[in-house]
C-alpha positions, 0 to 999 in steps of 0.5 A, a space after each residue: 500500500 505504502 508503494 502505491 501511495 508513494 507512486 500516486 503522491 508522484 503523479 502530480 510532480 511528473 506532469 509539472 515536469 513535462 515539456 509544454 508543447 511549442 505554439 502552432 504556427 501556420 501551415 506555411 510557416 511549419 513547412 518553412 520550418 522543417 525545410 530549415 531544419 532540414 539542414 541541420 549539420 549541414 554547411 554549404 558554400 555561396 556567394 553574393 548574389 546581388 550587385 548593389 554598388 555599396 556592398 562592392 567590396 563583398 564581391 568575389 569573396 567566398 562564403 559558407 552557411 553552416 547549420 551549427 545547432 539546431 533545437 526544437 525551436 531555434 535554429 543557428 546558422 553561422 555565415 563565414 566570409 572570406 577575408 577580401 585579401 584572402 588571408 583567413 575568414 571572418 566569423 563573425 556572424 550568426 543568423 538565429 531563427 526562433 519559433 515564437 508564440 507568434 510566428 518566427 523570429 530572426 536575430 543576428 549574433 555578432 562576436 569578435 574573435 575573442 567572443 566577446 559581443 559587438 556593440 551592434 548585436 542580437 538585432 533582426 524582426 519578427 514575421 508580420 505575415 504568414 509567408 510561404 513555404 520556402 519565404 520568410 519576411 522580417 521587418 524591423 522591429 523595435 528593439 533593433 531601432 532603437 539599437 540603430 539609432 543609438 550606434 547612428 545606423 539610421 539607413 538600418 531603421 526600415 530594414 526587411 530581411 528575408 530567408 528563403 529555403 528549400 527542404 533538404 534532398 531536393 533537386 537544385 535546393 537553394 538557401 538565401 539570405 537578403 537584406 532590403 529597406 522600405 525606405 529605399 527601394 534601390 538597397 539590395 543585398 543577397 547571398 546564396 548558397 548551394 543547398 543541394 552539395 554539402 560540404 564534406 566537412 564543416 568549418 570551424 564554429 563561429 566566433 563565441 560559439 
């Protein structure tokens, strides 16, 4: 009797133990989901693909995008670039997607080499739409204006990034990453990698990770 009354007495603490179930996302944004974790492990490598006069001194350049941690809900991936002289890689960079109780959400981790944060970090917006399966929009949202006024990054203030991907295995698979501004419809700034060929090894981590 003892032993059933312990195993009842139990039950209650086992439940508050459990895992709450993630928020439902709409249907697109499931899909987008599990077409980027897909990836998961993987790295793969890209270019720029736009020709915006101001992002110049990024043409040329080698890049890579690594899947370096991936959790029910947040999904890292760490975007090398080249050095433009050649010399080595700056791995400064992490896009972070998050499952949110209302749709997903982008940041940018930025590091130096010693991992320390820069100044102007952990910055991106949340979807305002339910986008498509393979496209993700992120405004700006209100924390990263307010870091951009502070650092005197006004062009920054109307940001709109987007992520496009497709699942895993697929035929001619593409991820890219793209940077537009409400406030200027000349501004474009893209990447993207050959989602269909992982690299046989993955790159060093990013710096701080």
């Amino acid at each position: 009797m003892r032993s059933a009354l312990a195993i009842l007495a139990a039950l209650p603490l086992a439940a508050c133990s459990t895992t709450p179930e993630l928020p439902a996302l709409p249907a697109s944004q499931e899909a987008f989901w599990d077409a980027l974790q897909s990836h998961c492990g993987n790295a793969y490598r890209g270019s720029l693909a736009s020709s915006d006069a101001r992002d110049s001194d990024w043409q040329g350049r080698a890049m890579i995008a690594h899947w370096a941690e991936c959790s029910d809900t947040r999904t890292a991936i760490a975007f090398h670039v080249e050095a433009a002289d050649g010399s080595g890689w700056d791995r400064s960079r992490t896009w972070l997607v998050s499952r949110t109780g209302d749709g997903l959400r982008l940041k940018h981790d930025h590091r130096h080499e010693d991992g320390e944060e820069d100044a102007v970090t952990q910055y991106g917006g949340d979807t305002l739409s339910t986008g498509t399966a393979r496209v993700q929009d992120f405004p700006v949202d209100a924390f990263s204006i307010a870091l951009f006024e502070r650092e005197g990054l006004d062009a920054s203030l109307t940001n709109v990034w987007r992520i496009e991907v497709d699942p895993a295995g697929e035929s001619g698979a593409k991820f890219a990453y793209q940077l537009t501004r409400r406030n200027d419809p000349t501004r474009l700034f893209r990447v993207e990698f050959d989602a269909s060929r992982p690299m046989p090894a993955a790159p060093p981590p990013a710096w701080g990770w």
